[in-house]
SERO-4910 file (N, C-alpha, C, O; in steps of 0.05 Angstrom, whole numbers):
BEGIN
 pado doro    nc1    nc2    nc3   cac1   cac2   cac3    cc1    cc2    cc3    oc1    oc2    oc3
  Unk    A   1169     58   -346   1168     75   -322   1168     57   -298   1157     35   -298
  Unk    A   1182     68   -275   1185     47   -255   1163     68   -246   1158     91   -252
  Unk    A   1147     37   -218   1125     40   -209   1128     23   -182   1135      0   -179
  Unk    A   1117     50   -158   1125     44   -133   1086     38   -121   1068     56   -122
  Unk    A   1083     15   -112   1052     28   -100   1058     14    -72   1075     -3    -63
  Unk    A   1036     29    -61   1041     24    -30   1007      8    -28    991     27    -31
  Unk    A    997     -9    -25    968    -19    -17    964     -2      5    980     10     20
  Unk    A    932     -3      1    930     26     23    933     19     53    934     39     67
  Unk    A    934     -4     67    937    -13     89    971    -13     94    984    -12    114
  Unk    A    976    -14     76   1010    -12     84   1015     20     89   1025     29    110
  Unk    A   1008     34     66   1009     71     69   1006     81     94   1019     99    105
  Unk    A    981     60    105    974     66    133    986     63    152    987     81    169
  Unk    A    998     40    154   1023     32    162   1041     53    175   1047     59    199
  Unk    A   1047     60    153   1082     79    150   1072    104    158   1091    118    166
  Unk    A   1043    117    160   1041    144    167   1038    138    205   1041    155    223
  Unk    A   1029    105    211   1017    111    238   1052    111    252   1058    121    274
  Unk    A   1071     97    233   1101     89    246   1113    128    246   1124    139    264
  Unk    A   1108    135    227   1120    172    226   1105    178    255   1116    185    276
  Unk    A   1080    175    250   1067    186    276   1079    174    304   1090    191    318
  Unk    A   1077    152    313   1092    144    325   1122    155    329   1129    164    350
  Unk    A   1135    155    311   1168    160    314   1165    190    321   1182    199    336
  Unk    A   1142    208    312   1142    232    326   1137    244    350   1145    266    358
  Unk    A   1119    226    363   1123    228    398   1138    221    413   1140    230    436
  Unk    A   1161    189    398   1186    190    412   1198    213    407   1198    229    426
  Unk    A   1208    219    390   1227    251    400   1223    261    366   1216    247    346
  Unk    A   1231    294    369   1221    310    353   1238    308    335   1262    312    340
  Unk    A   1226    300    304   1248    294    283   1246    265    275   1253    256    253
  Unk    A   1237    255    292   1243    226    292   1225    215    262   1233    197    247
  Unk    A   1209    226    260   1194    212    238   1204    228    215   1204    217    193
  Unk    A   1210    245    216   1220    255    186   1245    240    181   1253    235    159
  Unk    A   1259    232    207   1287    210    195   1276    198    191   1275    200    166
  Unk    A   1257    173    200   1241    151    194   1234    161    165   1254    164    152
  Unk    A   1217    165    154   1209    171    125   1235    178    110   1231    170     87
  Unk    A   1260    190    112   1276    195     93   1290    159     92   1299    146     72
  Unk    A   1287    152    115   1295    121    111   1280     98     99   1292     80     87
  Unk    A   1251    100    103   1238     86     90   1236     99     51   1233     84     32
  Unk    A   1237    115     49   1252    124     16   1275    113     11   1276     98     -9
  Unk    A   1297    118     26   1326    100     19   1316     67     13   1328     57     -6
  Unk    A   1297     51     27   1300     26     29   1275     21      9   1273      1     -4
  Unk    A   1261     37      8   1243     35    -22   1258     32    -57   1254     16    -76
  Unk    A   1274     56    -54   1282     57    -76   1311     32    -78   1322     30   -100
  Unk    A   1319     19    -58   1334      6    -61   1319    -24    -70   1325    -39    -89
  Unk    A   1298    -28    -50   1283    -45    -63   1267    -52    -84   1256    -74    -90
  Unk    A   1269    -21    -99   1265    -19   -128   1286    -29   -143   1284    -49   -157
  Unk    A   1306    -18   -141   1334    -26   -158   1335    -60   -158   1337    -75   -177
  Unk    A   1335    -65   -129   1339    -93   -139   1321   -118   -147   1328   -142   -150
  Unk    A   1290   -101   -150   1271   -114   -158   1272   -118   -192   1263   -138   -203
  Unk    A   1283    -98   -203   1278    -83   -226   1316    -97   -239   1318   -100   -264
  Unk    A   1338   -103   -223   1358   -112   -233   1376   -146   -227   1392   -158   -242
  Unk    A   1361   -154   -193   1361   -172   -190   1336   -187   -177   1339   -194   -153
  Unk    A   1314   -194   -191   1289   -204   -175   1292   -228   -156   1271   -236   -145
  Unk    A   1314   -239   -150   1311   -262   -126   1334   -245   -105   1342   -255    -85
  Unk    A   1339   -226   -111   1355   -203    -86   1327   -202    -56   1303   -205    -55
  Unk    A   1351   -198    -36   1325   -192    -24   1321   -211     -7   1331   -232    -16
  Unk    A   1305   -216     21   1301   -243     32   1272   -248     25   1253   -233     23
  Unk    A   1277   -283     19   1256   -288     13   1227   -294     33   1230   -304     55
  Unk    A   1215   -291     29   1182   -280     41   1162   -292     45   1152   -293     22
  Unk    A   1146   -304     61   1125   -302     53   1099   -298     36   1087   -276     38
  Unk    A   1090   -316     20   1061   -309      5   1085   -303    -18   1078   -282    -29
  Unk    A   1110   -314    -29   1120   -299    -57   1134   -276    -53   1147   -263    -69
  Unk    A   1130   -273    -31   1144   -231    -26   1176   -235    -12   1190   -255     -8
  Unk    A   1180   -216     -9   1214   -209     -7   1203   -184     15   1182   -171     15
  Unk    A   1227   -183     31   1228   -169     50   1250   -151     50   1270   -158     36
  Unk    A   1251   -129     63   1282   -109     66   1273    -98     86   1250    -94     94
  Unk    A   1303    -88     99   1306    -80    133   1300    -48    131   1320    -37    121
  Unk    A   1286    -36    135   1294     -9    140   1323      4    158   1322      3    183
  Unk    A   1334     10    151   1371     21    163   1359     40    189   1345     60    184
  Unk    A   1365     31    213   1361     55    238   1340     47    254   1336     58    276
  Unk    A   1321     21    241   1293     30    257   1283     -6    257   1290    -19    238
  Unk    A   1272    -15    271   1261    -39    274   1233    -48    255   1217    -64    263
  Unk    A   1231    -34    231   1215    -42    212   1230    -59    189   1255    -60    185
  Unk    A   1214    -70    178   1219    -82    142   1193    -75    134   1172    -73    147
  Unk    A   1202    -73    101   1175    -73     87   1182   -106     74   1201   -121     76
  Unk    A   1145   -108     57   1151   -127     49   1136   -127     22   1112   -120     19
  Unk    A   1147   -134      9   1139   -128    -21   1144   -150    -45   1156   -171    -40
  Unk    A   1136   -144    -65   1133   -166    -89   1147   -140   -110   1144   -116   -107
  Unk    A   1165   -158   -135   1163   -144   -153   1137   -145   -167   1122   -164   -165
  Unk    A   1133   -124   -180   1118   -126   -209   1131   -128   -233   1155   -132   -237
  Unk    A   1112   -126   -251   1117   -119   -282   1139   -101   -289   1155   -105   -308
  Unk    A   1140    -78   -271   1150    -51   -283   1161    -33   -253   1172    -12   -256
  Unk    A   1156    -46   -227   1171    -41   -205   1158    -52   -179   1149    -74   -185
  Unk    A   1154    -47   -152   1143    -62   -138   1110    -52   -123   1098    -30   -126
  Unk    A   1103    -70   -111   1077    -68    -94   1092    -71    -68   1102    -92    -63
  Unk    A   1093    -47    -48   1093    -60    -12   1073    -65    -11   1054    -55    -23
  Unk    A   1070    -92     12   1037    -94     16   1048    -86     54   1030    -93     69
  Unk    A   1058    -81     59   1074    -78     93   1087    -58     96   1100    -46     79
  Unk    A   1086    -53    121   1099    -31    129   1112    -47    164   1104    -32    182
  Unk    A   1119    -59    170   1130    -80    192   1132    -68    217   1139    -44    214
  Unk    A   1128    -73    235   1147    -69    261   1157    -91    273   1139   -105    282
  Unk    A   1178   -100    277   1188   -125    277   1179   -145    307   1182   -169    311
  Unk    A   1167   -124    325   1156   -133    352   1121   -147    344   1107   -161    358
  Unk    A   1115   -136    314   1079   -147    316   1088   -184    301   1107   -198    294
  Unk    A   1055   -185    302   1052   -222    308   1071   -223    274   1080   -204    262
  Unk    A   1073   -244    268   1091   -254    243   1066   -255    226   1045   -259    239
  Unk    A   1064   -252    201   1046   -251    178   1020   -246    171   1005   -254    154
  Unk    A   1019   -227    191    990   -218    195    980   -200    179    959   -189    186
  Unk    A    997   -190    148    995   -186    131   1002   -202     99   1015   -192     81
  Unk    A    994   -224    100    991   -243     84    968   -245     67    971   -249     43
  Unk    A    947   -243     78    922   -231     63    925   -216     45    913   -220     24
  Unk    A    939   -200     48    939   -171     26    951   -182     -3    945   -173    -24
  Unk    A    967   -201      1    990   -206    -25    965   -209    -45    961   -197    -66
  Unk    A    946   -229    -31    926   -251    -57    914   -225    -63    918   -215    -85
  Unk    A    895   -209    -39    873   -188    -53    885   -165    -66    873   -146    -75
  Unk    A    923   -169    -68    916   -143    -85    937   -143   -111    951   -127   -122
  Unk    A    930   -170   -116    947   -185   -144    934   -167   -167    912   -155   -166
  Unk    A    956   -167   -194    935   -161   -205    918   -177   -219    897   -168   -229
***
């Protein structure tokens, strides 16, 4: 079974970026979320068919662009599919989610 997890600081992430994209204009975060799904499950596929796909990362992790919007996630494969430990906005400080990779190994 493929297996998507989000660490819960990254989840947090992606709900404060919907929130956000919804006071820029109305709609905006439901495109945001149908895009961050497109770039999830793509970063599944190529975790799961090519594991050095992907730019390489930080702390072991691999990164992908979200299509439309100035985020990347950033994620590790697993065993059986991936961990995001990020949810990006490409304007905050550079790796200030590096911490997360070690505490949430398994």
């Amino acid at each position: 079974m493929n297996n998507i997890k989000f660490v819960t600081v990254a989840r947090e992430e992606f709900f404060a970026e919907v929130l956000h994209y919804n006071t820029v204009k109305k709609g905006l975060g439901a495109n945001f979320t149908i895009a961050v799904e497109k770039t999830v499950v793509l970063a599944l596929e190529l975790a799961l068919n090519f594991p050095n796909a992907g730019f390489p990362f930080a702390s072991g992790t691999r990164r992908i662009a979200v299509k439309g919007f100035p985020i990347f996630l950033v994620y590790k494969p697993s065993a059986n599919g991936i961990v995001i430990f990020a949810v990006v906005n490409q304007s905050r400080r550079s790796g200030y989610w590096c911490s997360r990779v070690e505490a949430n190994l398994p």
